[in-house]
Steps between C-alpha positions, in 0.01 A plus 500: 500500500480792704798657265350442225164689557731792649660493137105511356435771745771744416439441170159566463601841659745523207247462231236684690805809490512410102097580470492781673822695346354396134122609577661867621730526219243405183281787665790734520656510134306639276407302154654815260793392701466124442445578101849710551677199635358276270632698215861480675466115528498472785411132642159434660374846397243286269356330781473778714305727257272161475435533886421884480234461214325267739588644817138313619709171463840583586313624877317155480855327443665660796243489745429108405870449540500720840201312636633134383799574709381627818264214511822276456712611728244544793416183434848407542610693791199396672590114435863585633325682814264160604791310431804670692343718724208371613654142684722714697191715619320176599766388737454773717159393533328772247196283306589401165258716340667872746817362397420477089322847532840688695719287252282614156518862652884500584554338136304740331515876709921476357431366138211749478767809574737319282277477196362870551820599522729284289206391288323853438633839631910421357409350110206800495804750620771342233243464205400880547896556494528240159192510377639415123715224621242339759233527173680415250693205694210302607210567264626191272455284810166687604348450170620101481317485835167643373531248182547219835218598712268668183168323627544682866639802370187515272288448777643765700537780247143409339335552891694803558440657143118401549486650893647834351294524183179476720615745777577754251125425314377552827670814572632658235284389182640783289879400563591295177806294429692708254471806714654339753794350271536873394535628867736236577713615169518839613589402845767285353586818258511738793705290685802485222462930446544556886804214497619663211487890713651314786805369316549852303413374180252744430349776694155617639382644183590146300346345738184696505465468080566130503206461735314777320558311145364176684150660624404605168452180377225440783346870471225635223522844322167587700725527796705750346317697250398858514074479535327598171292807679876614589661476112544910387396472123557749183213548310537372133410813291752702753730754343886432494497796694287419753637165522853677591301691781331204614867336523653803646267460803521172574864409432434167351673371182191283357147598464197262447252639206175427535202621298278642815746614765250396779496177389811282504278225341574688146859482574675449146862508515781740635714777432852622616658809633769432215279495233256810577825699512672331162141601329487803646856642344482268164130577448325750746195511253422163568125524646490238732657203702329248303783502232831371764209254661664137652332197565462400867502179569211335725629213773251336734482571891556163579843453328756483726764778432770295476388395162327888413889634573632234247158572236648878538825444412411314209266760357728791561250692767477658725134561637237208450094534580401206792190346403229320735296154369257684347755699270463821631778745622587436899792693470835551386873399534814637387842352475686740830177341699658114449826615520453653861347201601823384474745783610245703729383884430665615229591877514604725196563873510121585485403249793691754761236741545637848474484732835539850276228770545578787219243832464267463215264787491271535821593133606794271549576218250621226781674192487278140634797437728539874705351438862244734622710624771717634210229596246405734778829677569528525138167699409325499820192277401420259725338172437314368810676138663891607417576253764290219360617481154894477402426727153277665312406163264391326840274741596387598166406073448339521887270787390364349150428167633644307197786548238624827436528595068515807302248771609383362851417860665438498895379832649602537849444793791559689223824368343464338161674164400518429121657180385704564201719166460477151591744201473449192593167610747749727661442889516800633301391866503205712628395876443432633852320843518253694723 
């Protein structure tokens, strides 16, 4: 008899290894890669993508499992213990009830260290080495055994499901159930990009846009879009000509229009760089802008930019309004803002701030990017905090207290600072004098 329940012993351990290894490996492959080896055919890959979509169960399954068999087996090895053990104890003159307590304890201190070992830390080690095997291998015979045991596996998930939903009422009301799926999507997105890295597919930058590409399904354009009070507008009965000036200054290739300059609520469409200068040569007595006028479209603040980047591309545009609820203007978005959401600052030509300082009558036409240090060897003017501020747009944006543009003047111990173009908030070139 005594055999016999050594078999049952060991293996309980067995199936108790089986448990474990599965429970580690359906939390280490991720379901995009279950979907891939489904689409290869590849046996049991059903079932296991039937675990992962209710992950709540498949936990329920193993622990259940787990549980049944460490209740079998100590009952076991403590049966073999009173039995074998124990008599011996006695005839030394130990009471019967010593004797059964040093017999349970010698039984159970070894199978213990067997079934953390054997039972836990080895299948947890090989399943993390075969994850795809372990899964895929025993998630037919995981999901027959939930089918078996469905009323306690019910029981289990439902009180563990209904602990969780009210601890996170209870401390986190805010925390909903999709945004959590979406976090644990990205994680799972994340995870495949920096696998990918690792094994040389792609590199840091691939990496970086894949996980760039995923966020801006979960981000609004009000994250991303310039403020309203911010937008630089041409004034609809503006010349050609002093639309060209206007451009000239602030290095941009697409103007909003709007009827009162001061107000970007009377915003009415756009113009380009491209077309003031086609005008300008085909037709230079053209009076005005309002003749090369485009449509701008209007996309709400709460759309996510995911789907504003694809309403974009559709409509051939660049540059789109953001509205709020009520309808009015919050701001506005342009197609390089998505796209270095995805890639990161975006530099052309005119984003390198120039360093030159060239003589232009009784001042110095300088470059955003010269450092003050420099600026004074060159013409001997010098700006007060030349260690504070790396170049001449840093200080000039310390000393006006909010965005540079076109025409900002700051007067200073005598020295005189005027703004002459802009791009992208950035000081491109200034007019220092005394």
């Amino acid at each position: 008899m005594a055999g016999l329940e050594w078999i049952i012993v060991v293996l309980m351990v067995l199936v108790n290894a089986l448990f474990a290894a599965y429970e580690i490996a359906l939390a280490s492959v991720t379901k995009a890669r279950l979907q891939t080896l489904k689409d290869q055919g590849r046996f049991g890959a059903q079932a296991a993508i039937a675990m992962k979509e209710s992950i709540e169960k498949s936990l329920a399954v193993v622990q259940l499992g787990i549980t049944v068999v460490g209740l079998i087996a100590g009952a076991t090895s403590g049966a073999t213990a009173s039995e074998s053990l124990s008599p011996v104890l006695q005839e030394f003159g130990f009471s019967e009830h010593f004797s059964d307590v040093v017999a349970i304890a010698v039984f159970v201190a070894p199978l213990t260290i067997a079934t953390i070992v054997i039972g836990e830390l080895v299948p947890k080690l090989f399943a993390l080495r075969n994850k795809e095997w372990v899964c895929l291998t025993l998630s037919p015979w995981m999901r027959g055994f939930a089918l078996l045991a469905w009323p306690l596996v019910w029981l289990l998930e439902s009180s563990a499901t209904g602990v969780m939903d009210f601890s996170e009422r209870l401390w986190s009301p805010k925390a909903s159930h999709e945004s959590k799926n979406e976090a644990i999507e990205l994680q799972e997105l994340r995870a495949i990009a920096s696998l990918a890295r690792t094994s040389s597919l792609i590199g840091s930058r691939e990496e970086n846009i894949i996980l760039g590409a995923a966020r801006l399904a979960s981000r609004s354009l009000s994250e991303i879009a310039l403020p309203a009070s911010q937008i630089h507008v041409l004034p609809l009965n503006s010349t050609l000509s002093e639309c060209l000036i206007a451009a000239h200054m602030d290095m941009h290739t697409r103007f909003p229009v709007a009827k009162d300059k001061s107000d970007p609520q009377t915003i009415v469409g756009y113009v380009t760089f491209k077309d003031i200068v086609s005008v300008m040569r085909i037709n230079p007595s053209e009076p005005s802008i309002a003749g090369i006028l485009r449509s701008i479209p209007k996309l709400d603040q709460s759309l996510q930019i995911s789907v504003a980047l694809e309403r974009l591309l559709r409509e051939h545009t660049h540059i789109a309004l953001v509205t709020d609820t009520d309808g009015k203007i919050s701001g506005m978005i342009t197609l390089e803002d998505i796209v270095e959401e995805l890639l990161g600052d975006i530099q052309d030509e005119y984003d390198m701030l120039p360093i030159h300082a060239v003589r232009a009558g009784q001042g110095w036409l300088v470059g955003g990017g010269i450092s003050l240090i420099r600026l004074k060897e060159i013409t001997g003017l010098e700006l007060e905090g030349s260690e504070m501020f790396p170049n001449l747009n840093a200080w000039v944006s310390a000393r006006l207290g909010h965005l540079p543009i076109g025409g900002d003047t700051i007067e200073h111990q005598g020295i005189r600072v005027l703004v002459r173009k802009v791009r992208r908030q950035r000081v491109l070139e200034a007019l220092v004098s005394r």
